[in-house]
C-alpha positions as CSV (number, residue, x, y, z in Angstrom):
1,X,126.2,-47.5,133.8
2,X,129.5,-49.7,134.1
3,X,131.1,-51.3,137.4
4,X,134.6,-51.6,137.4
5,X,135.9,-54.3,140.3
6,X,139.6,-55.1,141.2
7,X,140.9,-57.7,142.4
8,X,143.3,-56.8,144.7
9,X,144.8,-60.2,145.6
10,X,145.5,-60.4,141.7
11,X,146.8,-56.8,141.0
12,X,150.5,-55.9,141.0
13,X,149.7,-52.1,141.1
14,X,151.7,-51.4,138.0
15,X,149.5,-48.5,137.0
16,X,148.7,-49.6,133.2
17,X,145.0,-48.9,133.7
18,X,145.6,-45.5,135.3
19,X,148.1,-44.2,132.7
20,X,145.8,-45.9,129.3
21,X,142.0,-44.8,130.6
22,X,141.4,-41.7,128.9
23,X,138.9,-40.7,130.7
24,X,140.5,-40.9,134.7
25,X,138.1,-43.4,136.5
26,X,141.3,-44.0,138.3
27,X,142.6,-42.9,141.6
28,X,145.9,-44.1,143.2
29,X,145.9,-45.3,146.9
30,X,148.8,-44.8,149.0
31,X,150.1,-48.3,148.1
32,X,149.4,-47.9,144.5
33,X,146.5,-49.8,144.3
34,X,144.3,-48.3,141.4
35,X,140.9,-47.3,142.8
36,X,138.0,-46.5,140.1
37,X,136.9,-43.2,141.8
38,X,135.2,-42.1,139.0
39,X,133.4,-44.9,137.8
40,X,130.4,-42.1,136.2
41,X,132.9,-40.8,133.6
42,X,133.4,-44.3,132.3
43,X,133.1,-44.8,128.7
44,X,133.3,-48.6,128.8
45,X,136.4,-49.2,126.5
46,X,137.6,-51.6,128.9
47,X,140.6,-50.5,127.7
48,X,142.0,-50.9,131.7
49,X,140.6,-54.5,131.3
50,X,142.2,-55.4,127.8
51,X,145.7,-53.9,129.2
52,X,145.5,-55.6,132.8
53,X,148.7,-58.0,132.4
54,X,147.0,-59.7,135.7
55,X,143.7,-59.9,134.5
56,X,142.7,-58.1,137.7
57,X,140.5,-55.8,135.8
58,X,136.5,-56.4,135.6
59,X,134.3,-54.2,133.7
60,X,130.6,-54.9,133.8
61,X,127.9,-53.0,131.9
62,X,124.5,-52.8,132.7
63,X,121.8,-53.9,130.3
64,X,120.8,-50.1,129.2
65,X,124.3,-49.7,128.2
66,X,124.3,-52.5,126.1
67,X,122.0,-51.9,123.3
């Protein structure tokens, strides 16, 4: 299992990490903050993190995933 955290104070809700994850974690609030709604469909390939220009982006995998 992944976790995906934001860091809000850091983001500038440009929408990079919606618009490259191919798989849609992503929801949009009303602000534009991204929101990982969907973080059971993640793959882990971070590509939200790698294309974060604010390096708001945090993926963490479990352990399991790992190996």
């Amino acid at each position: 299992m992944s976790m995906i955290s934001i860091r809000k104070d850091w983001c500038k809700r440009c929408g990079i990490c919606i618009e490259f994850c191919p798989v849609k974690v992503f929801a949009q609030e009303a602000d534009g903050t991204p929101v990982p709604q969907n973080q059971d469909k993640c793959t882990v390939c971070r590509l939200c993190e790698l294309r974060c220009p604010d390096f708001a982006i945090k993926v963490e995998v479990t352990e399991d995933e790992s190996k």
